[in-house]
C-alpha positions as CSV (number, residue, x, y, z in Angstrom):
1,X,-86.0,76.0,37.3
2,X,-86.1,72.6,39.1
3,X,-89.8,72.9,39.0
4,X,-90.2,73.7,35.3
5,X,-87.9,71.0,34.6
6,X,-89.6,68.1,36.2
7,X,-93.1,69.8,34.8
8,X,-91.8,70.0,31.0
9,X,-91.1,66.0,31.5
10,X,-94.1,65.5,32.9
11,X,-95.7,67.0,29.7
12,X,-94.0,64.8,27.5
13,X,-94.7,61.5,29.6
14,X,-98.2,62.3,28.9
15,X,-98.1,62.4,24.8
16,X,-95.8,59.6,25.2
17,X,-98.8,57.4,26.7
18,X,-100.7,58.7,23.8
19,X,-98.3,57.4,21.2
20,X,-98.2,54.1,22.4
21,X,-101.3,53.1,21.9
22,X,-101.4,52.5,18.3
23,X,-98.3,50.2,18.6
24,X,-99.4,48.7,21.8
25,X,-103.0,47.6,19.4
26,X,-100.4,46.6,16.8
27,X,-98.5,44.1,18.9
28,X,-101.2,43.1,20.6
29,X,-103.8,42.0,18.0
30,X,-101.4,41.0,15.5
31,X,-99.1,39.4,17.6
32,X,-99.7,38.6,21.7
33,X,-103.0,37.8,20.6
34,X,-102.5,35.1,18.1
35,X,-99.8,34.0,20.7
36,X,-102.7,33.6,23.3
37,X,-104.8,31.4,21.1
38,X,-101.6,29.2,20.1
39,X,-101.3,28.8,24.3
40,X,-105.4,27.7,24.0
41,X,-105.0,25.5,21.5
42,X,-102.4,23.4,22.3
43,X,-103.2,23.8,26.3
44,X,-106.8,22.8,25.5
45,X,-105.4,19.7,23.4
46,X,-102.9,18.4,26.4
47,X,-106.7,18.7,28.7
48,X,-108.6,16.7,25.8
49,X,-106.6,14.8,24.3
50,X,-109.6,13.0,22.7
51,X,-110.2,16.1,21.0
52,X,-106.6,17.2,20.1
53,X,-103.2,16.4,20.1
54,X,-101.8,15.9,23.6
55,X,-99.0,18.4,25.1
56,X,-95.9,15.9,24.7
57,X,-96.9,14.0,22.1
58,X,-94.4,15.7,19.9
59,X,-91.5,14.1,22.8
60,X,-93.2,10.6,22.8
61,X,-93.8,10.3,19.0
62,X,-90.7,9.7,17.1
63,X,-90.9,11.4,14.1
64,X,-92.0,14.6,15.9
65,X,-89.0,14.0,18.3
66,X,-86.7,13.6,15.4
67,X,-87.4,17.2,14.2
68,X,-87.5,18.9,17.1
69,X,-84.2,17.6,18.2
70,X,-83.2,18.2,15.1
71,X,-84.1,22.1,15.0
72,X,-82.4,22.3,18.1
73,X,-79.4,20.2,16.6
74,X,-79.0,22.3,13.2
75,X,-79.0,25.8,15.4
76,X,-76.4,24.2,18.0
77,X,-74.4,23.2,15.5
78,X,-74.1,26.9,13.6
79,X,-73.6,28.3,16.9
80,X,-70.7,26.6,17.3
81,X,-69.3,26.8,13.7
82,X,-69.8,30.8,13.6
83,X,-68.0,30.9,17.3
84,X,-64.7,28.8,15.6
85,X,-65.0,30.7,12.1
86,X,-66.0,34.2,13.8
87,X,-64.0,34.9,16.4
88,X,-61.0,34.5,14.5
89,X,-62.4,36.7,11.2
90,X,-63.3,39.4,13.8
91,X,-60.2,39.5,15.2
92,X,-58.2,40.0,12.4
93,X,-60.6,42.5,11.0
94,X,-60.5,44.4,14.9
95,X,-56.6,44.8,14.5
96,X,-55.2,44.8,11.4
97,X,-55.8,47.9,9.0
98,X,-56.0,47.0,5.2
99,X,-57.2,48.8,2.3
100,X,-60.5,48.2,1.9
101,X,-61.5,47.3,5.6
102,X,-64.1,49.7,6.1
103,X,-65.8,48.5,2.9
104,X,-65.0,44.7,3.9
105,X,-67.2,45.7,7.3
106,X,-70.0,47.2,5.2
107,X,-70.2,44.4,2.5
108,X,-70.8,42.4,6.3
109,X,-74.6,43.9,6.2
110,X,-75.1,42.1,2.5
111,X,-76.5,38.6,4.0
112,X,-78.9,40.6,6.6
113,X,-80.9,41.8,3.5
114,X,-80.9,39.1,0.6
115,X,-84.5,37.2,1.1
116,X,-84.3,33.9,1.9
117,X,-85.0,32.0,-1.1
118,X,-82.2,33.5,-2.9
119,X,-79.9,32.8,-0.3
120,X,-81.0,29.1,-0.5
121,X,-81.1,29.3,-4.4
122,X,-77.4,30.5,-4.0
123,X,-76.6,27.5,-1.9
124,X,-78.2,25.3,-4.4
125,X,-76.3,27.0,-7.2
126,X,-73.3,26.1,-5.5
127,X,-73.8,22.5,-3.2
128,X,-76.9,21.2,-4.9
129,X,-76.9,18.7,-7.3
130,X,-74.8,20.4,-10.7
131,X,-74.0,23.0,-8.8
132,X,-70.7,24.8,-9.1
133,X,-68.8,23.5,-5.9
134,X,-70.3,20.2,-5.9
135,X,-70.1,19.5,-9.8
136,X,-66.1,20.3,-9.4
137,X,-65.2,18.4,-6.5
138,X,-67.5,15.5,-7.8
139,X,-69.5,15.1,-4.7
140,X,-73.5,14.7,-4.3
141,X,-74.4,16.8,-1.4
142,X,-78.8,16.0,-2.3
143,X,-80.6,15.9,0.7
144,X,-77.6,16.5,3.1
145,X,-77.7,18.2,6.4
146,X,-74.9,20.5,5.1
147,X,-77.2,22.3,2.6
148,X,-79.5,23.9,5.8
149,X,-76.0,24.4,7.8
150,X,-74.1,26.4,4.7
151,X,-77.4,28.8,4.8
152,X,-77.3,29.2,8.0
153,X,-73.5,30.1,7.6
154,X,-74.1,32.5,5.0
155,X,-76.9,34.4,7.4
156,X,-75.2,34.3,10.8
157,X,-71.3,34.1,10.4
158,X,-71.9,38.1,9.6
159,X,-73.6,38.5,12.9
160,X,-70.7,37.3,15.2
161,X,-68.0,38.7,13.2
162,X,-69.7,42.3,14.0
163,X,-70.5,41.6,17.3
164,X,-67.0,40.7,17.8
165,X,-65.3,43.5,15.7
166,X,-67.9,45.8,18.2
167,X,-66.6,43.7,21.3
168,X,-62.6,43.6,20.5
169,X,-63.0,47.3,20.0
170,X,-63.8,47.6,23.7
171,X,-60.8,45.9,24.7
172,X,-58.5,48.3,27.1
173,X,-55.4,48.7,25.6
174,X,-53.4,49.5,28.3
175,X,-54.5,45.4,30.1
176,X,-53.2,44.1,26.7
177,X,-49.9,46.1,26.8
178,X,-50.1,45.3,30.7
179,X,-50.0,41.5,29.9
180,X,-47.7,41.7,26.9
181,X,-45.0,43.3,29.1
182,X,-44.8,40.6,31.7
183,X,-44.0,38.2,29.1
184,X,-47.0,37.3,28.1
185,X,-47.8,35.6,24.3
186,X,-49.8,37.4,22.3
187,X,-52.2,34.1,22.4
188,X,-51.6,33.6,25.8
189,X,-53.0,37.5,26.2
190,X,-55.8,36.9,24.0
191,X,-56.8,34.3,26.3
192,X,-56.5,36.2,29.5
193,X,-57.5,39.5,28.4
194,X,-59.3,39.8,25.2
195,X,-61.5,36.8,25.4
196,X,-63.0,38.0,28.9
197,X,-63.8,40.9,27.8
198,X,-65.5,39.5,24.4
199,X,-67.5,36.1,25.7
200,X,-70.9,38.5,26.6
201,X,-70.7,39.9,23.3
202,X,-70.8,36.4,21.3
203,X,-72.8,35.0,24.0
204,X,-75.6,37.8,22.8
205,X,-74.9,37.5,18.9
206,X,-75.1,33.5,19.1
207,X,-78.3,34.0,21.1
208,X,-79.7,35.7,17.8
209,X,-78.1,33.2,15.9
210,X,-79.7,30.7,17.3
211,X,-83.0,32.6,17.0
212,X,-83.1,32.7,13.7
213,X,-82.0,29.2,13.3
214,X,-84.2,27.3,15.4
215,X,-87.2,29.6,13.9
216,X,-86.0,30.2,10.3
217,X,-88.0,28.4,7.7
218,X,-87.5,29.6,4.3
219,X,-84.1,27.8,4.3
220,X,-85.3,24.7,5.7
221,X,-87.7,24.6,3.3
222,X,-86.5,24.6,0.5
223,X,-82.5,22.8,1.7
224,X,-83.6,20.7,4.3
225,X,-86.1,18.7,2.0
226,X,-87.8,15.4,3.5
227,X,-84.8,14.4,6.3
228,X,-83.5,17.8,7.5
229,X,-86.7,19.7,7.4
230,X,-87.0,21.8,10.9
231,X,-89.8,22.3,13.4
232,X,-91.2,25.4,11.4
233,X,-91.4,23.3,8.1
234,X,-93.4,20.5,10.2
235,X,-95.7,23.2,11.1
236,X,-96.6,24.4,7.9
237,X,-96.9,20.7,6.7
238,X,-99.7,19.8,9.2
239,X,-101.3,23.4,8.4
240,X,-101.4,23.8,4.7
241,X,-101.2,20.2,3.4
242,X,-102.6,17.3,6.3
243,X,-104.9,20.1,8.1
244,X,-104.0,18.9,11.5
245,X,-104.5,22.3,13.5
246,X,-104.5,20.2,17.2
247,X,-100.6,18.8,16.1
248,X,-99.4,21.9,14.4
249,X,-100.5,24.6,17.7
250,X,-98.4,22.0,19.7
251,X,-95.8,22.3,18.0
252,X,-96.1,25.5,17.9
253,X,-96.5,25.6,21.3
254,X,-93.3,23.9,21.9
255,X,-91.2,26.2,19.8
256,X,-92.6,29.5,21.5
257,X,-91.1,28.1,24.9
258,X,-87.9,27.4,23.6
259,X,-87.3,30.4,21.6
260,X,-88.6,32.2,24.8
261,X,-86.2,31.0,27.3
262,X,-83.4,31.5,24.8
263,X,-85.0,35.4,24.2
264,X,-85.0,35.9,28.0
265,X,-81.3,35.0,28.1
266,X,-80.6,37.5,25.0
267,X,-82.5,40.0,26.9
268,X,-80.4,39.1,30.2
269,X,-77.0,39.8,28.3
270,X,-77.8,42.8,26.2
271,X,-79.6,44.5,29.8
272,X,-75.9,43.7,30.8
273,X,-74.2,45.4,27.3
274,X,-76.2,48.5,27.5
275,X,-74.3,49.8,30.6
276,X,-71.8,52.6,29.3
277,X,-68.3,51.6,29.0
278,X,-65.2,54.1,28.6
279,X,-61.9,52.3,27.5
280,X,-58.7,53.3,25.2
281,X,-59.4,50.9,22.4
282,X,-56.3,49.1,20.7
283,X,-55.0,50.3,17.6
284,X,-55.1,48.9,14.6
285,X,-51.9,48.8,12.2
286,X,-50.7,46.6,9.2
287,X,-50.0,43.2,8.9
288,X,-46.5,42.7,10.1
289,X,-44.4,39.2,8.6
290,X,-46.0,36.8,6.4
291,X,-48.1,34.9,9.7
292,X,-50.2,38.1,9.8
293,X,-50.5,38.4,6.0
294,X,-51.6,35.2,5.3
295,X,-53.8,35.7,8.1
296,X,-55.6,38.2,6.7
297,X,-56.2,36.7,2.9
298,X,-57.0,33.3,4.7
299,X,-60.0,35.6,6.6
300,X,-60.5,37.5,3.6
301,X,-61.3,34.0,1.5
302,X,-63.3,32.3,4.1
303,X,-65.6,35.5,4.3
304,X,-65.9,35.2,0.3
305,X,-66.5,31.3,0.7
306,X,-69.6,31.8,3.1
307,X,-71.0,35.4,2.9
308,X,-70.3,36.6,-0.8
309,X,-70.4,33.0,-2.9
310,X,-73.9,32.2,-2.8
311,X,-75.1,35.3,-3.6
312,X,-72.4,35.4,-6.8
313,X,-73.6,31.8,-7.7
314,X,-77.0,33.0,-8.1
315,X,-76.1,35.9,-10.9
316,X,-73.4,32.9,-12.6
317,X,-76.8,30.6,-12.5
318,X,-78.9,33.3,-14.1
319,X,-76.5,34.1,-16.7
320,X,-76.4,30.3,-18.0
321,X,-80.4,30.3,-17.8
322,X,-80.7,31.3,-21.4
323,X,-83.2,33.8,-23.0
324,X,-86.3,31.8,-23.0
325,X,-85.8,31.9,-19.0
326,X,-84.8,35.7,-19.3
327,X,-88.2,36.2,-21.1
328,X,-90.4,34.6,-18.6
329,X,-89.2,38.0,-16.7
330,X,-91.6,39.7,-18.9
331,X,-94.8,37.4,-18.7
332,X,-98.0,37.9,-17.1
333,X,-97.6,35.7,-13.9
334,X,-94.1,37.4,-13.1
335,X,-95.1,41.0,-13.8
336,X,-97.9,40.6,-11.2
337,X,-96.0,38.8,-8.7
338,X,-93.4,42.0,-9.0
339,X,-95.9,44.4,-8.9
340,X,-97.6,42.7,-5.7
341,X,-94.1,42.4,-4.5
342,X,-93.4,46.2,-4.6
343,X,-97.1,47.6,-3.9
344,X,-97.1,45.0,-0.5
345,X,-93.8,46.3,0.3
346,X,-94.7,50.1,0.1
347,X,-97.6,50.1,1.8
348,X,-96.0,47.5,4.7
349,X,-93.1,50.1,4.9
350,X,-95.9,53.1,5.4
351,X,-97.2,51.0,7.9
352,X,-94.4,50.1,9.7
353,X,-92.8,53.7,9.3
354,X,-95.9,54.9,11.3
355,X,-95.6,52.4,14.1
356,X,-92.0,52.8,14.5
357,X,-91.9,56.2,14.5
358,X,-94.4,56.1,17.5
359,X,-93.1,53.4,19.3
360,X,-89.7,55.1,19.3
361,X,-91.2,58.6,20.6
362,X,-93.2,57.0,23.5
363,X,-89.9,54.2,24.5
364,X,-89.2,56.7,27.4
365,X,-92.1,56.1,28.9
366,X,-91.3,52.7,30.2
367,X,-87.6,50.3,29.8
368,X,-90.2,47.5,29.5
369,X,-92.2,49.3,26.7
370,X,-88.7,49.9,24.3
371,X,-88.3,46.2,25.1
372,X,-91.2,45.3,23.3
373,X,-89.9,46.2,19.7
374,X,-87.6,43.1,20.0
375,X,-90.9,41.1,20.4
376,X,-91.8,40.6,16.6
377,X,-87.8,39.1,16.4
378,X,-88.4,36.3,18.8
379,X,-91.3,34.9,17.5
380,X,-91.1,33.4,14.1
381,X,-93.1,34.6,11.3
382,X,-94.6,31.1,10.9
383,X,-95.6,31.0,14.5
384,X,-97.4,34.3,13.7
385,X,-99.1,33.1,10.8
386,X,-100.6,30.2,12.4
387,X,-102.0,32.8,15.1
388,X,-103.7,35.1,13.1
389,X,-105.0,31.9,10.8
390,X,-106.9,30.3,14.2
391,X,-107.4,33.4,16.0
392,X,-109.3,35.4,12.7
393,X,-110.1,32.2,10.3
394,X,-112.8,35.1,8.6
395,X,-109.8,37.2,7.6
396,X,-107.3,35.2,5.8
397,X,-108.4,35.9,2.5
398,X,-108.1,39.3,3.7
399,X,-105.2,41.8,2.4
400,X,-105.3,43.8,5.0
401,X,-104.5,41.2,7.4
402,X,-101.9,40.2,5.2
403,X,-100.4,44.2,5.3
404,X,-100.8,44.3,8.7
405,X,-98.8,41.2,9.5
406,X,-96.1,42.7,7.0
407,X,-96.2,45.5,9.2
408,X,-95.4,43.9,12.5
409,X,-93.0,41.9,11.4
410,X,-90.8,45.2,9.8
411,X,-91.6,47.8,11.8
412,X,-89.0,46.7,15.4
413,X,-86.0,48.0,13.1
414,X,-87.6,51.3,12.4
415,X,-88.1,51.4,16.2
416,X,-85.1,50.5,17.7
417,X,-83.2,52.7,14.9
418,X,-84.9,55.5,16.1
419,X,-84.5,54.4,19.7
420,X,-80.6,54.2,19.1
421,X,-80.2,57.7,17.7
422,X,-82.8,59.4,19.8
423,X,-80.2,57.9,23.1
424,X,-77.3,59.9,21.0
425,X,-79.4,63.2,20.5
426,X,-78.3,66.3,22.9
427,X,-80.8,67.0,25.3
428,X,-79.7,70.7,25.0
429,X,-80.8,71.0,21.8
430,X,-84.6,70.4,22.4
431,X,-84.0,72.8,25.8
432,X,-82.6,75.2,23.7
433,X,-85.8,75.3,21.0
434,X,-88.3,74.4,23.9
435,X,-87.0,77.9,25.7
436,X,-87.1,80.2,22.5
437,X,-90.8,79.0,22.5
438,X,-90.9,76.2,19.9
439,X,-94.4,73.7,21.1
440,X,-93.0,69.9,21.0
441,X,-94.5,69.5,17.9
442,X,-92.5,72.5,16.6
443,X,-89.3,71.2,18.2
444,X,-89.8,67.8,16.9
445,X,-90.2,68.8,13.0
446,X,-87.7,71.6,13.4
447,X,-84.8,69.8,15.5
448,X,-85.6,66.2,16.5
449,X,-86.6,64.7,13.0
450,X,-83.5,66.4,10.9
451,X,-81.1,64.9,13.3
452,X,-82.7,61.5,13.1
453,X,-83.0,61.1,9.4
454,X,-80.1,59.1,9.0
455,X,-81.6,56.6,11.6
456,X,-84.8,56.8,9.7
457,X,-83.6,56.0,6.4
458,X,-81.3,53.2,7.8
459,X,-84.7,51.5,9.9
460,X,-86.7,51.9,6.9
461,X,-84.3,50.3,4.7
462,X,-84.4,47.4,6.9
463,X,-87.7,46.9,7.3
464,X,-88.6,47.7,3.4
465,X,-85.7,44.5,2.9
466,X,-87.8,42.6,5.4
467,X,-91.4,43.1,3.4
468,X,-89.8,42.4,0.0
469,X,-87.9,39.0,1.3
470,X,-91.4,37.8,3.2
471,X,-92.5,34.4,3.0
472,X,-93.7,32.9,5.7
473,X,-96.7,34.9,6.3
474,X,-97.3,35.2,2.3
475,X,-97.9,31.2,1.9
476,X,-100.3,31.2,5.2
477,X,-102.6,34.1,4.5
478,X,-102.0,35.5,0.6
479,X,-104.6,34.1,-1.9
480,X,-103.4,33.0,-5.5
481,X,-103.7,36.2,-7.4
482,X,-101.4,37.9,-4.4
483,X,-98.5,35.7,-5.3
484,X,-95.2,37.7,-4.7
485,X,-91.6,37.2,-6.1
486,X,-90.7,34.7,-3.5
487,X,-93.8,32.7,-3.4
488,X,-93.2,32.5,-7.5
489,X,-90.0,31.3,-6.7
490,X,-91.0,28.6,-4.5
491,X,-94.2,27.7,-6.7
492,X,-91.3,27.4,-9.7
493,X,-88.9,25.1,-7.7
494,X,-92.2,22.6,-7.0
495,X,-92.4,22.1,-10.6
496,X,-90.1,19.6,-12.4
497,X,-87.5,20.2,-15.3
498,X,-84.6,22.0,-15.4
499,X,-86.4,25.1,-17.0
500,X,-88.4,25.7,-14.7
501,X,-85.2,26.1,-12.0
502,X,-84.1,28.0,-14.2
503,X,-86.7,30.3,-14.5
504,X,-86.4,30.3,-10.4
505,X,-83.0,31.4,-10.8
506,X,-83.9,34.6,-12.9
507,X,-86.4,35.2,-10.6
508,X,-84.2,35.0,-7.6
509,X,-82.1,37.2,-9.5
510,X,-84.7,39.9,-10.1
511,X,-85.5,39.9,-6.3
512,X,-81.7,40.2,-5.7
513,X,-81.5,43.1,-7.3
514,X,-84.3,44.7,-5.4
515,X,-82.5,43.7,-2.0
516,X,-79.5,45.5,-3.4
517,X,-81.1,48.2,-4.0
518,X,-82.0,48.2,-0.4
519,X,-78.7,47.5,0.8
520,X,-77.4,51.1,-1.0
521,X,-79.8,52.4,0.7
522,X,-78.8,51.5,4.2
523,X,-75.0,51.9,3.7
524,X,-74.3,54.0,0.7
525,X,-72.5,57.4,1.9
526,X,-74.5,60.4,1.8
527,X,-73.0,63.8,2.5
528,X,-75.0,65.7,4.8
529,X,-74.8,68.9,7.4
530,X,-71.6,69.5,9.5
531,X,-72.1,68.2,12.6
532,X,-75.0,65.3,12.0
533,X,-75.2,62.9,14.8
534,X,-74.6,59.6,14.0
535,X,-77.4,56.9,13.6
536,X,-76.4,54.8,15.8
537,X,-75.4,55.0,19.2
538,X,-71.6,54.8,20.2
539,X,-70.3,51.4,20.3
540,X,-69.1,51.6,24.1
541,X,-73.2,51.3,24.9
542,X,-74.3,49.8,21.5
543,X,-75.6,46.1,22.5
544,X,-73.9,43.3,20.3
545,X,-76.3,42.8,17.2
546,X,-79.0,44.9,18.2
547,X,-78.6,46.8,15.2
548,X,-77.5,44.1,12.8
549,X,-80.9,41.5,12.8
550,X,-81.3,39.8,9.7
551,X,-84.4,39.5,8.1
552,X,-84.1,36.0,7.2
553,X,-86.9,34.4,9.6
C-alpha cells in the first residue's frame, strides 16, 4: 500500500511539471524578462553615464529626490493612518454582533474592485474643487497632498480592517478571560493579549498596503497633479511625454528594489501566518451601555466616510451631469471604448483563467513555484509596461501583447483562489475515485473541479475586475483606436470645461456599474450541493490579505 502510495504521487509530480510550463513562459516573458532588461538599462546607465542616466542620479538630483521621498512619504503615511483608523473598526466589528454585520464585512470587498479612476473621480466629487465635502465646509483642497492620501484610504483601510477581523478572531478566549479575571482592564487586556497576537497580521496587511501605495499610479495621477505626483507618475512622464528612457529605467530601477525588500518582508510574515493555528475564538455579543453603542455607529460612519462616500459621490455627480452628458454614453467614441473594454476583458479573463488553473494544479510541485503567483502583485503594472516597451519595442502596437500583459497581471487571483481551496479539499476523496478506477483526468472533471467552482468563480471575478479597471499597461502599449473606458476617462479629464468632467463622470459611472456587476459576482450568495467545501481556506491558516488584493495598481 505504502508503495502504491508514494508511486500514485510520483505520477502526479510528473504532470505537475508539465503544467507549469505554460505559466512558468507566462511569467517569464511577460514579466522577469522585462524586469531583466529594466536591471540592463539602468545598470548599463550607472557604467556609462555619458550614455545614460547614472544609478543615483535620482538621490543627487532634487527634483527626483523630492518624488521618491515623496512616494515613500505618501505610503508611510497611509500605513499609519489605516493602523489608527483600522484597528479600532476591526475590533469592534470582531466582537460586537449587529444586524447587518455579515453584510457590513462583505460591502468591505467593494473598494478591491472599483477601477481606479472612479475611485479618484469619487474623491474629486467629494474634496476637489466644487465638490460636495469641500464646497460645504468652504475649503479648497486643489493640488493638496490629502486628495492622493483619501484614495489611498478608500483602497486600503478595507485591507487592515479584514486582516484584523481575521487576526482578532484568532485570539484565545480563555488568555482574555485569564487576564480579565486577575483584574485586568479590558484595555489593559487588549494590550497584553489581543494586540500580540494581532501585530503579524497588520504587519502583513500594511505590507500590502504599502505595495500598492508606493506602486499605485492611477490615483496619483490623476490626485496628485504637478506637486504630489509619485515615482510611477514620473516614470510615465519621462516615457510617454520627454522620451528619456536612460532616467525613466532608473527610476524604475529604484522602485523594483524597494518594493522588493518590502515584498521579501510580506513573504517573511505570511511564511510565518500560514502555520496552522487551533484556538477557542471569543464570542461575539451585542453592544452593552451606550460606550459600546456609540462605538459601533462612530465605526459604522467612519467606514461610510472612507469606503462607501466616494463611490456614492460618483452616482450624486452623474446624476447632476445632465442629459447632453448622459448622451455622450451613446456616441461613437464611447461605444467603442466599451466594446474594447469588455472584448479586452473577456479574452484577458480566458487567458488568465487558463494560466491560473495550471499554475494552481502544478503549485505542489514546489513551495517556491505557488510563491510565484504573488509575483505579478509586487511589481507595478507601470514597471511592467516599461519592460515589455524596451524589451519588445516591435510589438507595442501589438494587441496581443497588450492581452497578454492583461493576462499576467489578472491571472495570480485565479491562482491562489484555486490554491486556497485545493489546501481545503479531502485528500480522500480523490483516493476514493482514483481506487474505483477513475484516470486523473477523470477524477479531476468528476471530483476536483465541482468542489472548486466556488473558488473559480470567486478568482475569476477578481481577475475579470482587474482587466476591466486596467490602466497602466493600456496608456503604454494600446494604440488610439484601442481606447477603453478608463483611458476615455482620463483622455476626458485632459480636456477643459466643465462638460467635459462631466462627461468623465458618466463615464466613471458606466464603468462602476460594470465593477459592480463583478462585485455580485464574487460575494452574492449562491445555493449549491450539501456539503460544498468552502472557497477559501479556514481562517486559522488563511494568511492576512492574501485573499483580499485590490486591483487598484
Amino acid at each position: 500500500m505504502l508503495q502504491r502510495r508514494r508511486g500514485w504521487s510520483r505520477s502526479m509530480r510528473r504532470p505537475g511539471l508539465w503544467l507549469a510550463l505554460l505559466p512558468a513562459l507566462a511569467l517569464g516573458l511577460l514579466l522577469l524578462a522585462p524586469l531583466a532588461r529594466l536591471v540592463q538599462e539602468g545598470w548599463s546607465g550607472h557604467l556609462n553615464p555619458a550614455g545614460s542616466a547614472s544609478l543615483w542620479q535620482p538621490w543627487q538630483d532634487d527634483y527626483l529626490r523630492w518624488r521618491l521621498l515623496w512616494s515613500l512619504g505618501q505610503a508611510g503615511i497611509t500605513c499609519l493612518l489605516a493602523l489608527v483608523l483600522g484597528v479600532p473598526l476591526a475590533w469592534v466589528l470582531a466582537r460586537f454582533e449587529f444586524a447587518g454585520r455579515a453584510l457590513v464585512l462583505r460591502l468591505l470587498m467593494l473598494p478591491f474592485v472599483v477601477p481606479t479612476l472612479v475611485a479618484a473621480l469619487g474623491v474629486l466629487a467629494l474634496w476637489g474643487p466644487g465638490g460636495l465635502i469641500s464646497s460645504w465646509l468652504g475649503i479648497d483642497l486643489h493640488n493638496s497632498a490629502w486628495l492622493l492620501l483619501y484614495g489611498n484610504l478608500f483602497f486600503n483601510l478595507c485591507l487592515v480592517v479584514r486582516a484584523g477581523v481575521d487576526a482578532l478572531g484568532q485570539v484565545n478566549a480563555r488568555q482574555v478571560a485569564a487576564a480579565r479575571s486577575l483584574g485586568a482592564t479590558p484595555w489593559r487586556s487588549f494590550w497584553r493579549v489581543e494586540w500580540p497576537a494581532i501585530v503579524p497580521w497588520l504587519a502583513s496587511s500594511l505590507c500590502l498596503v504599502f505595495l500598492y501605495c508606493f506602486a499605485g499610479f492611477g490615483l496619483a495621477l490623476v490626485l496628485g497633479g504637478q506637486s504630489y505626483a509619485t515615482v510611477e507618475v514620473e516614470i510615465y512622464t519621462l516615457v510617454a511625454h520627454e522620451l528619456q528612457l536612460g532616467q525613466a529605467s532608473v527610476l524604475a530601477l529604484w522602485t523594483l528594489l524597494l518594493t522588493g525588500a518590502v515584498a521579501l518582508a510580506y513573504a517573511a510574515i505570511e511564511k510565518r501566518l500560514a502555520a496552522p493555528r487551533h484556538s477557542d475564538p471569543v464570542l461575539r455579543h451585542r453592544p452593552r451601555g451606550v460606550a459600546q453603542w456609540l462605538a459601533l455607529v462612530a465605526a459604522l460612519l467612519l467606514l461610510l466616510l472612507v469606503c462607501a462616500l466616494p463611490i456614492l459621490a460618483i452616482f450624486w455627480r452623474a446624476g447632476l451631469a445632465g442629459s447632453a452628458a448622459w448622451a455622450q454614453v451613446l456616441d461613437a467614441e464611447a461605444l467603442a471604448a466599451l466594446w474594447n473594454t469588455l472584448r479586452f476583458s473577456g479574452v484577458a479573463l480566458l487567458l488568465a483563467t487558463l494560466l491560473g488553473v495550471l499554475h494552481a494544479l502544478a503549485a505542489p510541485v514546489s513551495v517556491l513555484w505557488r510563491a510565484a503567483a504573488f509575483l505579478p502583485f509586487v511589481v507595478s503594472p507601470v514597471t511592467v509596461a516599461f519592460g515589455l516597451l524596451l524589451l519588445y519595442p516591435g510589438l507595442t502596437a501589438s494587441l496581443a501583447l497588450l492581452l497578454a500583459a492583461y493576462a499576467v497581471l489578472a491571472y495570480p487571483f485565479i491562482a491562489k483562489a484555486l490554491g486556497a481551496g485545493l489546501d481545503s479539499l479531502p485528500v480522500h476523496l480523490g483516493q476514493a475515485a482514483r481506487t474505483l478506477g477513475a484516470s486523473p483526468w477523470r477524477c479531476f472533471w468528476r471530483v476536483t473541479l465541482p468542489l472548486l467552482a466556488p473558488a473559480l468563480r470567486r478568482g475569476m471575478a477578481f481577475a475579470a475586475a482587474t482587466a476591466l479597471g486596467e490602466f497602466a499597461v493600456t496608456l503604454f502599449l494600446s494604440r488610439p483606436e484601442w481606447a477603453t473606458l478608463t483611458t476615455l476617462i482620463y483622455q476626458r479629464l485632459g480636456r477643459p470645461g466643465e462638460a467635459n468632467l462631466d462627461v468623465a463622470m458618466v463615464l466613471a459611472c458606466v464603468l462602476m456599474g460594470l465593477a459592480l456587476a463583478v462585485f455580485l459576482l464574487i460575494e452574492w450568495p449562491t445555493p449549491g450541493p450539501v456539503g460544498r467545501l468552502p472557497a477559501r481556506p479556514p481562517a486559522s491558516n488563511r494568511p492576512a490579505g492574501t485573499a483580499l488584493e485590490p486591483t487598484h495598481a
